[in-house]
PQR file with spaces between the fields and no chain letter, atoms N, CA, C, O and H, PARSE charges and radii, in Angstrom:
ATOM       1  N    UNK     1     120.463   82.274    7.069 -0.4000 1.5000
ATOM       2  CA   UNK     1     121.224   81.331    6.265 -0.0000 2.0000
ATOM       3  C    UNK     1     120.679   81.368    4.848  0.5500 1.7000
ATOM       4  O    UNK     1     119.487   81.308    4.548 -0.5500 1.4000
ATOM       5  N    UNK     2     121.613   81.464    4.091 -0.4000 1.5000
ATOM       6  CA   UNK     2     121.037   81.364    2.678 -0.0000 2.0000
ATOM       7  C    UNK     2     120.986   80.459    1.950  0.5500 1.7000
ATOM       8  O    UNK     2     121.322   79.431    2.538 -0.5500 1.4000
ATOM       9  H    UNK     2     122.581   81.512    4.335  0.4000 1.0000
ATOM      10  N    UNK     3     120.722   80.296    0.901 -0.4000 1.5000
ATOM      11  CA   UNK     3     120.267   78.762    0.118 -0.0000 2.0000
ATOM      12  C    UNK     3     121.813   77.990   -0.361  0.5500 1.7000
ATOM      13  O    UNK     3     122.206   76.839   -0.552 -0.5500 1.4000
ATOM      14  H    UNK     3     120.449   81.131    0.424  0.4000 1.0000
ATOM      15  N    UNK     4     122.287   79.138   -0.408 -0.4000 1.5000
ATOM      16  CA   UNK     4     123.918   78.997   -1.388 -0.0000 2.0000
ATOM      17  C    UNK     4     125.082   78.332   -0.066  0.5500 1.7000
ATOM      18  O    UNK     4     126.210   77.970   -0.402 -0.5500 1.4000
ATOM      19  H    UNK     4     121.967   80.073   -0.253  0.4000 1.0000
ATOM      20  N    UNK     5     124.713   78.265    1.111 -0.4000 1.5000
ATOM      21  CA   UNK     5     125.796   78.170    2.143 -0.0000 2.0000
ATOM      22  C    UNK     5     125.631   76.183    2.016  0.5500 1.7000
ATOM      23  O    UNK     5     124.691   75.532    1.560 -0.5500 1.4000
ATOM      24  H    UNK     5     123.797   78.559    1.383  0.4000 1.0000
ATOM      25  N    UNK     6     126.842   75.737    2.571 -0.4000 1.5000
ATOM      26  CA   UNK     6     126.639   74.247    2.972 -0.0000 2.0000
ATOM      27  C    UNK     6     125.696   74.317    4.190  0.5500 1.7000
ATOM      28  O    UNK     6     125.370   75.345    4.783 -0.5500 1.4000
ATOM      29  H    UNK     6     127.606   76.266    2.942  0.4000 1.0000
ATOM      30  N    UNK     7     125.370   73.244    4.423 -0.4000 1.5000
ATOM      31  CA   UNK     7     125.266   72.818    5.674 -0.0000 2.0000
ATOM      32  C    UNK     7     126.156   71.875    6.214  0.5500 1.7000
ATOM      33  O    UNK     7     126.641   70.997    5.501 -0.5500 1.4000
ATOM      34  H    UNK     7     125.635   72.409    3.940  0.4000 1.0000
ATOM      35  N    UNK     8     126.505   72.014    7.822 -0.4000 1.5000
ATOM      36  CA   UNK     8     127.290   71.671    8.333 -0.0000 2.0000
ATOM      37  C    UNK     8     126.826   69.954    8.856  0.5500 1.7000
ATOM      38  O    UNK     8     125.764   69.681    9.416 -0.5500 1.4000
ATOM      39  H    UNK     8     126.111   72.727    8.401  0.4000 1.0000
ATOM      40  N    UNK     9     127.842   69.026    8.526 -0.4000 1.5000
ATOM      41  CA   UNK     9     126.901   68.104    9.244 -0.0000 2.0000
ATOM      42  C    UNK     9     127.828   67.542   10.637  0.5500 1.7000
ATOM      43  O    UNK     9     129.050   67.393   10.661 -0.5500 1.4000
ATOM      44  H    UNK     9     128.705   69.248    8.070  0.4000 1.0000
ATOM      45  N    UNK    10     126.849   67.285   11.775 -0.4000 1.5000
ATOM      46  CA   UNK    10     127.187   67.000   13.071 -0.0000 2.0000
ATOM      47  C    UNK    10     128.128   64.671   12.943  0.5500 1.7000
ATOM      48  O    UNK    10     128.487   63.881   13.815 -0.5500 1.4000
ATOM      49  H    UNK    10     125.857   67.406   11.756  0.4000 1.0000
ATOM      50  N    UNK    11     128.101   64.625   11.877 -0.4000 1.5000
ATOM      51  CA   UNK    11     128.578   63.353   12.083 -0.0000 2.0000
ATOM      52  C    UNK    11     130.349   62.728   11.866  0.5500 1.7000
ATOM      53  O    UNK    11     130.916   63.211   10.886 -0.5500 1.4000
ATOM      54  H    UNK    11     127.809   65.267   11.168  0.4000 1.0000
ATOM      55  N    UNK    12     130.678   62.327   12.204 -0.4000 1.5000
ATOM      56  CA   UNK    12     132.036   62.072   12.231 -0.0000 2.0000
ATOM      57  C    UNK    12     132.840   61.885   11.022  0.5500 1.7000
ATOM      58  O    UNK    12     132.744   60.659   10.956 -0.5500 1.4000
ATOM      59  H    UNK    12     130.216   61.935   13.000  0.4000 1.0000
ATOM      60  N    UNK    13     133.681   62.262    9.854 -0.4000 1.5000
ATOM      61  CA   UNK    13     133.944   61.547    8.855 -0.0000 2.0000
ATOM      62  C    UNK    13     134.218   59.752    8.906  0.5500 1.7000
ATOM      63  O    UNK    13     134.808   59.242    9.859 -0.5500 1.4000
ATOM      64  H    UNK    13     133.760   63.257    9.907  0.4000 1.0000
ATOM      65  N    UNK    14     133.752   59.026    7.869 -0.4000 1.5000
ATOM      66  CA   UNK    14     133.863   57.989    7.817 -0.0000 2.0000
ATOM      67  C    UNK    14     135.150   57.652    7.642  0.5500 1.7000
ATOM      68  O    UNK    14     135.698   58.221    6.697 -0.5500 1.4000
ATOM      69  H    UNK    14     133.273   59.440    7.095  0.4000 1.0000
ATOM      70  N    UNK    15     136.041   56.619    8.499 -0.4000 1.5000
ATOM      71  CA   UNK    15     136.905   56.038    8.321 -0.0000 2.0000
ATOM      72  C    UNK    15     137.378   54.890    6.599  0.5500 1.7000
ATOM      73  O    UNK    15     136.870   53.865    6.146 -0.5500 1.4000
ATOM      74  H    UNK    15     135.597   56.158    9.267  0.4000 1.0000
ATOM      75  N    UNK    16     138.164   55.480    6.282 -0.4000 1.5000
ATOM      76  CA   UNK    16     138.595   54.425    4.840 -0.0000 2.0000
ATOM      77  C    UNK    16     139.886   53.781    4.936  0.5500 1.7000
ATOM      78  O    UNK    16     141.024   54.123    5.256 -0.5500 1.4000
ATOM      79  H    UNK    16     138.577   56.314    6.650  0.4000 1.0000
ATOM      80  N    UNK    17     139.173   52.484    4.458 -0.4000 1.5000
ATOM      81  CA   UNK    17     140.506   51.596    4.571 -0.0000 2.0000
ATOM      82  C    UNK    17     141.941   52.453    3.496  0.5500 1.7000
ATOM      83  O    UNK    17     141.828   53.346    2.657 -0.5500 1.4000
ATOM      84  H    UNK    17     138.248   52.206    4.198  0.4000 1.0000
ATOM      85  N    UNK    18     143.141   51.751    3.964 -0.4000 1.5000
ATOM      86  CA   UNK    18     143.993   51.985    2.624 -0.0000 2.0000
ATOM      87  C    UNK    18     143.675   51.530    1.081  0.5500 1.7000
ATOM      88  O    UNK    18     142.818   50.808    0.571 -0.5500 1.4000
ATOM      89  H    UNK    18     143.233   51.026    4.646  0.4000 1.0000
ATOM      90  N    UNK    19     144.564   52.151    0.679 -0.4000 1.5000
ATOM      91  CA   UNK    19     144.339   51.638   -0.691 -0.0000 2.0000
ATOM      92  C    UNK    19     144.813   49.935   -1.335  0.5500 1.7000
ATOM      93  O    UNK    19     144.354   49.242   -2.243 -0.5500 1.4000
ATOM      94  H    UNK    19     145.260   52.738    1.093  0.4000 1.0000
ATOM      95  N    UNK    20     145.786   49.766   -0.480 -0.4000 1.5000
ATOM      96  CA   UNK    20     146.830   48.274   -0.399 -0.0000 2.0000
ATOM      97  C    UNK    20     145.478   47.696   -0.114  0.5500 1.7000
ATOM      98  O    UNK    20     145.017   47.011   -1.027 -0.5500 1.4000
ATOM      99  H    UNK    20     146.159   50.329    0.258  0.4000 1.0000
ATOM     100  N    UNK    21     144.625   47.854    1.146 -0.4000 1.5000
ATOM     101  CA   UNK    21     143.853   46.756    1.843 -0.0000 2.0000
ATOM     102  C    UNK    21     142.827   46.827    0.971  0.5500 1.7000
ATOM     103  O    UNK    21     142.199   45.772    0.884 -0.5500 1.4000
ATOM     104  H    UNK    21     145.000   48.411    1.888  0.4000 1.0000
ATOM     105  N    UNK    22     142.485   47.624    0.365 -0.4000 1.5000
ATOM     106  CA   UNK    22     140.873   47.764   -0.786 -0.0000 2.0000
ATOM     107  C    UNK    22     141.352   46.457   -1.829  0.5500 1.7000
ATOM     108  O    UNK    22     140.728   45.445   -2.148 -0.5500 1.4000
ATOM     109  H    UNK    22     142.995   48.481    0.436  0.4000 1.0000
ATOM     110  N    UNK    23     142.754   46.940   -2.219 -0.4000 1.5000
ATOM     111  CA   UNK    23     142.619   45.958   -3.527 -0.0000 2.0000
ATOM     112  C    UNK    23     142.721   44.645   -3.073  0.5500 1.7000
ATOM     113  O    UNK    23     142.202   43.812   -3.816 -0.5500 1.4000
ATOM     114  H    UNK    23     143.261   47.762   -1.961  0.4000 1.0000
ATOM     115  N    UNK    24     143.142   44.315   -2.260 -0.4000 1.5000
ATOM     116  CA   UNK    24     144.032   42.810   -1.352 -0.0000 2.0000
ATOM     117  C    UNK    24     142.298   42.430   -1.376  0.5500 1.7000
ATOM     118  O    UNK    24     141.984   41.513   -2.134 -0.5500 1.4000
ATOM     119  H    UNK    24     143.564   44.992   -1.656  0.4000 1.0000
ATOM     120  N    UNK    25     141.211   43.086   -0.597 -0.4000 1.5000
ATOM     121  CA   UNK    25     140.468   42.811   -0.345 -0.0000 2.0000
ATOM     122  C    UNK    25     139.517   42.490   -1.713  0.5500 1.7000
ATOM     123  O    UNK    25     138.783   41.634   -2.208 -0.5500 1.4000
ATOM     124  H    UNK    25     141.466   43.832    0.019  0.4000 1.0000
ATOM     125  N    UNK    26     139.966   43.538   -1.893 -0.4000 1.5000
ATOM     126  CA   UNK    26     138.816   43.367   -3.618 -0.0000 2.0000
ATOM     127  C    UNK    26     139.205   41.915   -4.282  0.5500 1.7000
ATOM     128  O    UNK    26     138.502   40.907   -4.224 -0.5500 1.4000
ATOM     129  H    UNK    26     140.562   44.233   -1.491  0.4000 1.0000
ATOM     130  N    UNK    27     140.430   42.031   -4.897 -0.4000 1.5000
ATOM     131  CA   UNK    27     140.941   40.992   -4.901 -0.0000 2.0000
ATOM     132  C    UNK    27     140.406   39.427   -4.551  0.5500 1.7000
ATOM     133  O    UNK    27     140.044   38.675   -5.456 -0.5500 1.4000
ATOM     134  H    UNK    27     141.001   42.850   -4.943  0.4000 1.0000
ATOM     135  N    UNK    28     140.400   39.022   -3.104 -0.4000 1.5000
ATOM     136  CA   UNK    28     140.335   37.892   -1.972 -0.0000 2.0000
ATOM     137  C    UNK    28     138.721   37.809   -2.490  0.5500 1.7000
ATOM     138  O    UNK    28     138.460   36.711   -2.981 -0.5500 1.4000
ATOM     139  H    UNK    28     140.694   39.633   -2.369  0.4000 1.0000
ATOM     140  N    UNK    29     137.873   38.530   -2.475 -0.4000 1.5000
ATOM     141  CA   UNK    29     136.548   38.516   -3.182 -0.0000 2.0000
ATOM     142  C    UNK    29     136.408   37.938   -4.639  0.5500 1.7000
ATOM     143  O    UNK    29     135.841   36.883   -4.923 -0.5500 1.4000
ATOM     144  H    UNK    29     138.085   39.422   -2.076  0.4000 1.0000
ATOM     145  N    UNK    30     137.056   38.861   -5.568 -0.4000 1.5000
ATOM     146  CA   UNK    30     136.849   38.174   -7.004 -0.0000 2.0000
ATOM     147  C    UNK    30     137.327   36.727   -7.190  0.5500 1.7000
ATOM     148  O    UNK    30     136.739   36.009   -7.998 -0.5500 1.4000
ATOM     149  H    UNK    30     137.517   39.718   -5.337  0.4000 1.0000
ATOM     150  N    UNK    31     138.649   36.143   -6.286 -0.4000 1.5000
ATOM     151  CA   UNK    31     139.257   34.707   -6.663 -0.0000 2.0000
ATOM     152  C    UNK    31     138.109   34.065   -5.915  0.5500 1.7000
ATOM     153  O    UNK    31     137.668   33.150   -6.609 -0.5500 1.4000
ATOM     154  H    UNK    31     139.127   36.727   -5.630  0.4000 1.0000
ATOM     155  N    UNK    32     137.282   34.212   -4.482 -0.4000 1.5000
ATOM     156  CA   UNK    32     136.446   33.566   -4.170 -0.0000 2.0000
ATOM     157  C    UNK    32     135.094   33.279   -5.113  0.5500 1.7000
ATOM     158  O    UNK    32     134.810   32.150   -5.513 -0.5500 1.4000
ATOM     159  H    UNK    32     137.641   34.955   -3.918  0.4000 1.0000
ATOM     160  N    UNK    33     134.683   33.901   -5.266 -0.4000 1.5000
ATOM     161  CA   UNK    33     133.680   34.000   -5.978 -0.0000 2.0000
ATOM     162  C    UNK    33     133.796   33.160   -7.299  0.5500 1.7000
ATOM     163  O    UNK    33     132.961   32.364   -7.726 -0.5500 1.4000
ATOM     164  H    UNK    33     134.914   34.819   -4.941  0.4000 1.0000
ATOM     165  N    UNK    34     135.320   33.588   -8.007 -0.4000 1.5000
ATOM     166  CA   UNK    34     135.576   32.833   -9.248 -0.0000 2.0000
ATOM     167  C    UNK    34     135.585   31.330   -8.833  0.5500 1.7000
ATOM     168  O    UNK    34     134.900   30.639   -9.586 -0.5500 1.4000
ATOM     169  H    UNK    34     135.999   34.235   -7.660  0.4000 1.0000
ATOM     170  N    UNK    35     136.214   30.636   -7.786 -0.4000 1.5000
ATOM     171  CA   UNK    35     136.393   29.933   -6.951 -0.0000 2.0000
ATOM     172  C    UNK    35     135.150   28.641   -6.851  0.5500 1.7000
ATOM     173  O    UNK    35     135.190   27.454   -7.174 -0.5500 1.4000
ATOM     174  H    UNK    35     136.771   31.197   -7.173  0.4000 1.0000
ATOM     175  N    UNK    36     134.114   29.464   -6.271 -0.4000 1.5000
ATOM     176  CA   UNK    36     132.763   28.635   -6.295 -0.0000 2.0000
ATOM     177  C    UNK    36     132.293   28.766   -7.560  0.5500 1.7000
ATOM     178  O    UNK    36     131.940   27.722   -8.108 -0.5500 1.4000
ATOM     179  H    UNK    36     134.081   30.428   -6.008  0.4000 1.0000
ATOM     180  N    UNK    37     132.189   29.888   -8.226 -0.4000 1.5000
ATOM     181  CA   UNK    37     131.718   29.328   -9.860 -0.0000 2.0000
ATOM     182  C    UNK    37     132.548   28.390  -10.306  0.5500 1.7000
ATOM     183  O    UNK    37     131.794   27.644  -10.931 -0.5500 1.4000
ATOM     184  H    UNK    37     132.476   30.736   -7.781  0.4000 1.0000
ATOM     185  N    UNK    38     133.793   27.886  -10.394 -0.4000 1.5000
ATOM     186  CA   UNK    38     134.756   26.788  -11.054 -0.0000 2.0000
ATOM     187  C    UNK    38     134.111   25.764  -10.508  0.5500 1.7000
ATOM     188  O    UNK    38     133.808   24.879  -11.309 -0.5500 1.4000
ATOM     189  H    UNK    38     134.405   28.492   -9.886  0.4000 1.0000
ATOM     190  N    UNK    39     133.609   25.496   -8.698 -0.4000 1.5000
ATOM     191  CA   UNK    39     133.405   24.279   -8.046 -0.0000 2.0000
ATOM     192  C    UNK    39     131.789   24.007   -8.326  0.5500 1.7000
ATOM     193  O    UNK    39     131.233   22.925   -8.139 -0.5500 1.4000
ATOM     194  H    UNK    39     133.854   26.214   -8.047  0.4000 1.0000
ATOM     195  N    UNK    40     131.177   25.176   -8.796 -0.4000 1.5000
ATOM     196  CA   UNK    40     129.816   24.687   -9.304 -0.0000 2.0000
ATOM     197  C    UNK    40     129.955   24.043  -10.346  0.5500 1.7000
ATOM     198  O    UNK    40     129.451   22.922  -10.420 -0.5500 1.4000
ATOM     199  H    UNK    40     131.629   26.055   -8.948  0.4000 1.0000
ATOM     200  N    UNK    41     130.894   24.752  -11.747 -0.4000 1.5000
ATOM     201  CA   UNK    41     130.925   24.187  -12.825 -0.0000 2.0000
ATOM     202  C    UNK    41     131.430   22.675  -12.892  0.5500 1.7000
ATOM     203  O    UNK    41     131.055   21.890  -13.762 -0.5500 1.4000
ATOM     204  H    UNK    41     131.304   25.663  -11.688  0.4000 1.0000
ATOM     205  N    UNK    42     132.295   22.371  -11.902 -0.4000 1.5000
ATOM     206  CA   UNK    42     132.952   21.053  -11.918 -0.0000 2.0000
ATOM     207  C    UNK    42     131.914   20.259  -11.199  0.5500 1.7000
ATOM     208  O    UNK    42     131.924   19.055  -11.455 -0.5500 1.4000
ATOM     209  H    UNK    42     132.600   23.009  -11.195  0.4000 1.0000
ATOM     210  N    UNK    43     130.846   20.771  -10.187 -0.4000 1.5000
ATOM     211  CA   UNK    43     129.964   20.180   -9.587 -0.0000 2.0000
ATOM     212  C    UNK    43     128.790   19.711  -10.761  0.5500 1.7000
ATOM     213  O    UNK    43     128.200   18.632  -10.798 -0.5500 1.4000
ATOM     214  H    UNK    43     130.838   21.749   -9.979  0.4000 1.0000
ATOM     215  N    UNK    44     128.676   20.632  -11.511 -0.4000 1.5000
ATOM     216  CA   UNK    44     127.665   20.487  -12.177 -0.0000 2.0000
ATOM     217  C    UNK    44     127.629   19.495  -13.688  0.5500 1.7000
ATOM     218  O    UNK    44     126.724   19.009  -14.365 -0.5500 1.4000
ATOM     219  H    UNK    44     129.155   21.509  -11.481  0.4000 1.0000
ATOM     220  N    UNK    45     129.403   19.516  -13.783 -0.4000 1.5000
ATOM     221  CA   UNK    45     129.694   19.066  -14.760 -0.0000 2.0000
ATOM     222  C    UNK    45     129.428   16.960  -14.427  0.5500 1.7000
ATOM     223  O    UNK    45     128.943   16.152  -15.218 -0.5500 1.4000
ATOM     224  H    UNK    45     130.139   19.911  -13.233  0.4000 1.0000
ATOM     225  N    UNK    46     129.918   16.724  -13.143 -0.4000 1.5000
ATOM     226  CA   UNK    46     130.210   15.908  -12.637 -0.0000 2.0000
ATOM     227  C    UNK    46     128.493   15.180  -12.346  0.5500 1.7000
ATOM     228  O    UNK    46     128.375   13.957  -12.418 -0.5500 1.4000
ATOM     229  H    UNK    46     130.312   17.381  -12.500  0.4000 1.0000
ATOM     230  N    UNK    47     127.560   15.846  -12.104 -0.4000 1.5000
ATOM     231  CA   UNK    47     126.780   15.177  -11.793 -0.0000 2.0000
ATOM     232  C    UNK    47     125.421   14.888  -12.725  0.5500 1.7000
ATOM     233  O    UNK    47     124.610   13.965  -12.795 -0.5500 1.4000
ATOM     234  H    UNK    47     127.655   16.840  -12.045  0.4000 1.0000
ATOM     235  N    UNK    48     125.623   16.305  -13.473 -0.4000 1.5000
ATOM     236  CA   UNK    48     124.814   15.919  -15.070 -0.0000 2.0000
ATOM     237  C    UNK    48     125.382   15.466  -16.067  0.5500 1.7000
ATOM     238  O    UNK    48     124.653   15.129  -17.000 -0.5500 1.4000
ATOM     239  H    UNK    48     126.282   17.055  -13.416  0.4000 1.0000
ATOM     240  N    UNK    49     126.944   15.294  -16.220 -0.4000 1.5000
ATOM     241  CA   UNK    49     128.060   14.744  -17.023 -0.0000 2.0000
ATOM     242  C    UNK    49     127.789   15.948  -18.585  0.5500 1.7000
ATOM     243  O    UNK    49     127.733   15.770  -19.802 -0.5500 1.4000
ATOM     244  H    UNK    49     127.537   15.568  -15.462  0.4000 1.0000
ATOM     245  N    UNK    50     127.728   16.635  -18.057 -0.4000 1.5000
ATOM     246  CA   UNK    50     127.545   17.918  -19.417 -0.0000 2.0000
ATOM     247  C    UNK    50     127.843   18.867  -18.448  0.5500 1.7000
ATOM     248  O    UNK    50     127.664   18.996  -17.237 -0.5500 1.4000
ATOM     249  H    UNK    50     127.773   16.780  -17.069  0.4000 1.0000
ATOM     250  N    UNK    51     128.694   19.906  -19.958 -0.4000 1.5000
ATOM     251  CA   UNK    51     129.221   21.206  -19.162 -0.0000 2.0000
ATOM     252  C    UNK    51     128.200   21.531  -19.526  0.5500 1.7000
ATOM     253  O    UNK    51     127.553   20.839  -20.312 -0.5500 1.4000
ATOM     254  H    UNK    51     128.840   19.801  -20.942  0.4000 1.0000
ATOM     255  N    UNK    52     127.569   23.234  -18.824 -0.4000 1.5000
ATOM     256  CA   UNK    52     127.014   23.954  -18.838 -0.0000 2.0000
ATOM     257  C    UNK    52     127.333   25.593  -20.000  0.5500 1.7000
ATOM     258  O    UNK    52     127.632   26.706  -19.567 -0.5500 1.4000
ATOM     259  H    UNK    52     128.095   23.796  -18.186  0.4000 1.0000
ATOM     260  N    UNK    53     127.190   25.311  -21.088 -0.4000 1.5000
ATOM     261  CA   UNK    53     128.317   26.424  -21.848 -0.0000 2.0000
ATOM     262  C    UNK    53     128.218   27.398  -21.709  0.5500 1.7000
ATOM     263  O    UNK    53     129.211   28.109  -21.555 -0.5500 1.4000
ATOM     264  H    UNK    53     126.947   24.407  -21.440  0.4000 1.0000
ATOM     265  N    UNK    54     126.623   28.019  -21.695 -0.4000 1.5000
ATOM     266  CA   UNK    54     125.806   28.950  -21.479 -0.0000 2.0000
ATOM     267  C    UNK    54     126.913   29.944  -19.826  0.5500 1.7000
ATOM     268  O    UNK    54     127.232   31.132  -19.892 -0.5500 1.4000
ATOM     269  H    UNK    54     125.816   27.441  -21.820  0.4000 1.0000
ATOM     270  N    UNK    55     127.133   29.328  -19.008 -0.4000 1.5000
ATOM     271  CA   UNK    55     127.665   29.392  -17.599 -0.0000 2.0000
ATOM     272  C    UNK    55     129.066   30.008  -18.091  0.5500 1.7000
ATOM     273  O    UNK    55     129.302   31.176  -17.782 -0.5500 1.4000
ATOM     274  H    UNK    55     126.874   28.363  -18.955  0.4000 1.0000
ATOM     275  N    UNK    56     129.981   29.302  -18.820 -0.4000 1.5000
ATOM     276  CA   UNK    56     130.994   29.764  -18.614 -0.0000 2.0000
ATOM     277  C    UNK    56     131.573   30.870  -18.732  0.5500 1.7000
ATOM     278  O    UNK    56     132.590   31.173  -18.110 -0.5500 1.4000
ATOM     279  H    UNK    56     129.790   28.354  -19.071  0.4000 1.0000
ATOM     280  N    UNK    57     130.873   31.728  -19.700 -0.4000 1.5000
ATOM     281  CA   UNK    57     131.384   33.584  -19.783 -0.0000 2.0000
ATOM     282  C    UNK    57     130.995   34.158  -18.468  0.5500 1.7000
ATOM     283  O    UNK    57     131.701   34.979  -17.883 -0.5500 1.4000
ATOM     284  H    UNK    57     130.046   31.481  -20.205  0.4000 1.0000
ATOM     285  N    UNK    58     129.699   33.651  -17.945 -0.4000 1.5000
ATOM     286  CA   UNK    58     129.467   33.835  -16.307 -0.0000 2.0000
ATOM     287  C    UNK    58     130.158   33.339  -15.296  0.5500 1.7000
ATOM     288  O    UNK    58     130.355   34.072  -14.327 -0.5500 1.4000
ATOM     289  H    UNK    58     129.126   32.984  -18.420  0.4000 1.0000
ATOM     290  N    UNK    59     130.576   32.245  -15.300 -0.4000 1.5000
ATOM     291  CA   UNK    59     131.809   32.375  -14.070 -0.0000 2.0000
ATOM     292  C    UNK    59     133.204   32.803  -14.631  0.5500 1.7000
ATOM     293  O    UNK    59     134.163   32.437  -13.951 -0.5500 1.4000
ATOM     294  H    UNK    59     130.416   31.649  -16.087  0.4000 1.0000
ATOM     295  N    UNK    60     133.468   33.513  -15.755 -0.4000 1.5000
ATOM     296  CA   UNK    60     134.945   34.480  -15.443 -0.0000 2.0000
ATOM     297  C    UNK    60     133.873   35.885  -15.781  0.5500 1.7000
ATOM     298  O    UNK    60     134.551   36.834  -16.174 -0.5500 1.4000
ATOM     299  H    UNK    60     132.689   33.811  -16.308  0.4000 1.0000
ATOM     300  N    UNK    61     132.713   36.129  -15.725 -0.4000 1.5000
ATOM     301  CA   UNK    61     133.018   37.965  -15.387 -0.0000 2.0000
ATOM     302  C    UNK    61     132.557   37.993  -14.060  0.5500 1.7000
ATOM     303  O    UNK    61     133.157   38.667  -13.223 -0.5500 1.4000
ATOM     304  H    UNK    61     132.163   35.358  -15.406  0.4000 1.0000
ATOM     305  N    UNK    62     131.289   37.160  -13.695 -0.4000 1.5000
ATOM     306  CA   UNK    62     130.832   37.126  -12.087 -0.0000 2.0000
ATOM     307  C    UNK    62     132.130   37.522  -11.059  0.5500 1.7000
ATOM     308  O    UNK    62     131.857   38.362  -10.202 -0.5500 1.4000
ATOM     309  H    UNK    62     130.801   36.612  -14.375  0.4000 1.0000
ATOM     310  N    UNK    63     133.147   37.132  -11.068 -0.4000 1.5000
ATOM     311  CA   UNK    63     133.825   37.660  -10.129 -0.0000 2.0000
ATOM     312  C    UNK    63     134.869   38.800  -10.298  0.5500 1.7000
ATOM     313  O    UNK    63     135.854   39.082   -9.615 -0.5500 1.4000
ATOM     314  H    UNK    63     133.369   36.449  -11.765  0.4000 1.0000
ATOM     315  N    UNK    64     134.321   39.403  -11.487 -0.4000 1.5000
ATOM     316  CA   UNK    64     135.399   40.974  -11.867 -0.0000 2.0000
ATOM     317  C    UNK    64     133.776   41.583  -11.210  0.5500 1.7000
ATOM     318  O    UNK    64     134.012   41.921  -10.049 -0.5500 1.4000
ATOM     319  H    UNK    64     133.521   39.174  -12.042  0.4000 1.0000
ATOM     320  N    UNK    65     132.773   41.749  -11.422 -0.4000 1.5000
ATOM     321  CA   UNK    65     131.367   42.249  -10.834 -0.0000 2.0000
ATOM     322  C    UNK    65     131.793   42.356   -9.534  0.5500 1.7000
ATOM     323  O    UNK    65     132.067   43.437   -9.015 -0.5500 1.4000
ATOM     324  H    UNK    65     132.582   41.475  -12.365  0.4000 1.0000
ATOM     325  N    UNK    66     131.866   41.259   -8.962 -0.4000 1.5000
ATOM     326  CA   UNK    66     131.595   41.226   -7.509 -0.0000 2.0000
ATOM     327  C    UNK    66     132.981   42.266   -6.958  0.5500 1.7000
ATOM     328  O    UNK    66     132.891   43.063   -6.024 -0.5500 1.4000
ATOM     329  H    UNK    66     131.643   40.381   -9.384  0.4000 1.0000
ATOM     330  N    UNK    67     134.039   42.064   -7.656 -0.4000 1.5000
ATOM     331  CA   UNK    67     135.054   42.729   -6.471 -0.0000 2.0000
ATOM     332  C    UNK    67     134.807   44.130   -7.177  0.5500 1.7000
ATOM     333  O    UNK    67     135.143   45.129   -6.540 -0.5500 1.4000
ATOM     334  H    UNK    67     134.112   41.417   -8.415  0.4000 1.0000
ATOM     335  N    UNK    68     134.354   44.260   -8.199 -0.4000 1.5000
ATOM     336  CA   UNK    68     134.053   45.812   -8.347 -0.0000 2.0000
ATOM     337  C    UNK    68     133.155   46.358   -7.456  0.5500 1.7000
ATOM     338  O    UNK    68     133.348   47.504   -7.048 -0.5500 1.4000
ATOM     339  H    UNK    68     134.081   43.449   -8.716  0.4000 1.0000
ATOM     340  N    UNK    69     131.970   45.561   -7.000 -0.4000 1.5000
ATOM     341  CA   UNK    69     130.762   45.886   -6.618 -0.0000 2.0000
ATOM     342  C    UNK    69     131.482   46.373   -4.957  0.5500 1.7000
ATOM     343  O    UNK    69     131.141   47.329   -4.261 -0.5500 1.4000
ATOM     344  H    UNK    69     131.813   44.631   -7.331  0.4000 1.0000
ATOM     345  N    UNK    70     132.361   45.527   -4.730 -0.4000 1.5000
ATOM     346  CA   UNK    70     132.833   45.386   -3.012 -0.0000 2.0000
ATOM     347  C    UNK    70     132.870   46.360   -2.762  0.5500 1.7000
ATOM     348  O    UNK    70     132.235   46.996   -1.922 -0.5500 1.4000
ATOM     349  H    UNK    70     132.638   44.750   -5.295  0.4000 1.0000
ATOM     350  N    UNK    71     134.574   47.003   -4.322 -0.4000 1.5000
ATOM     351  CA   UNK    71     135.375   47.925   -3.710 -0.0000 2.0000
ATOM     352  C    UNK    71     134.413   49.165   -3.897  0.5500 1.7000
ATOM     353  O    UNK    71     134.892   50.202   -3.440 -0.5500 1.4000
ATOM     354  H    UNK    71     135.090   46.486   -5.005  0.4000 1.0000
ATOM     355  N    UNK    72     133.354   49.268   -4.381 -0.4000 1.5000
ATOM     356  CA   UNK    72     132.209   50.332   -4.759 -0.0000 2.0000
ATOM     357  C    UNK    72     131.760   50.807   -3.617  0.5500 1.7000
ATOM     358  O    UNK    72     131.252   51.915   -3.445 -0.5500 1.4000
ATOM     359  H    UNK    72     132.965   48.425   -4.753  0.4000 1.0000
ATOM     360  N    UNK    73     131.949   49.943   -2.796 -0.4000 1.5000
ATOM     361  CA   UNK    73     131.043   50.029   -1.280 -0.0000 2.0000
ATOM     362  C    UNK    73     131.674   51.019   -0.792  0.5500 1.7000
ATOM     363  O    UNK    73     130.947   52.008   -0.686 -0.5500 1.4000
ATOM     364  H    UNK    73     132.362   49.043   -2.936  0.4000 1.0000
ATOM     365  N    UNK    74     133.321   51.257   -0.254 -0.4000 1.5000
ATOM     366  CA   UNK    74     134.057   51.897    0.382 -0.0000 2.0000
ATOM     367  C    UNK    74     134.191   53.510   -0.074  0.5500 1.7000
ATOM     368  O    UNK    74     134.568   54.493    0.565 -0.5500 1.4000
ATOM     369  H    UNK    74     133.911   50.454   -0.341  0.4000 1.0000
ATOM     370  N    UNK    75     133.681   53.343   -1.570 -0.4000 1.5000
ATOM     371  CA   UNK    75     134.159   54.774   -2.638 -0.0000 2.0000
ATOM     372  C    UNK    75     132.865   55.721   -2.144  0.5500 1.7000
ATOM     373  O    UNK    75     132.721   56.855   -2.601 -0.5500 1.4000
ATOM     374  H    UNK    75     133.376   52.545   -2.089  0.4000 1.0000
């Protein structure tokens, strides 16, 4: 065998979702996520009676991250 050949591998190809279900899914992730950052911010707003300003560019990119990060998983 020479250096230049593949090697063959003995394991099954991995199954991938569709493309419809990646984004649906990706998706269902980023509104969650955005979701609990809104209910922290309203939590947080509510119980120290000050917004947090610093927070707010972080809860709208935190959940473009996360469903990128998801759909990263599958790629």
């Amino acid at each position: 065998m020479s250096i230049m050949e593949p090697t063959q591998s003995k394991e099954a190809p991995r199954k991938r979702l569709s493309t419809r279900s990646l984004n649906v899914l990706s998706a269902m992730v980023g509104i969650t996520t955005l979701a609990l950052g809104v209910g922290w911010l309203i939590y947080s707003w509510t119980v120290d009676l000050e917004v947090p300003y610093f927070a707010i560019p972080l809860v709208l990119t935190v959940p473009v991250i996360a469903a990128v990060a998801f759909r990263n998983m599958w790629d």
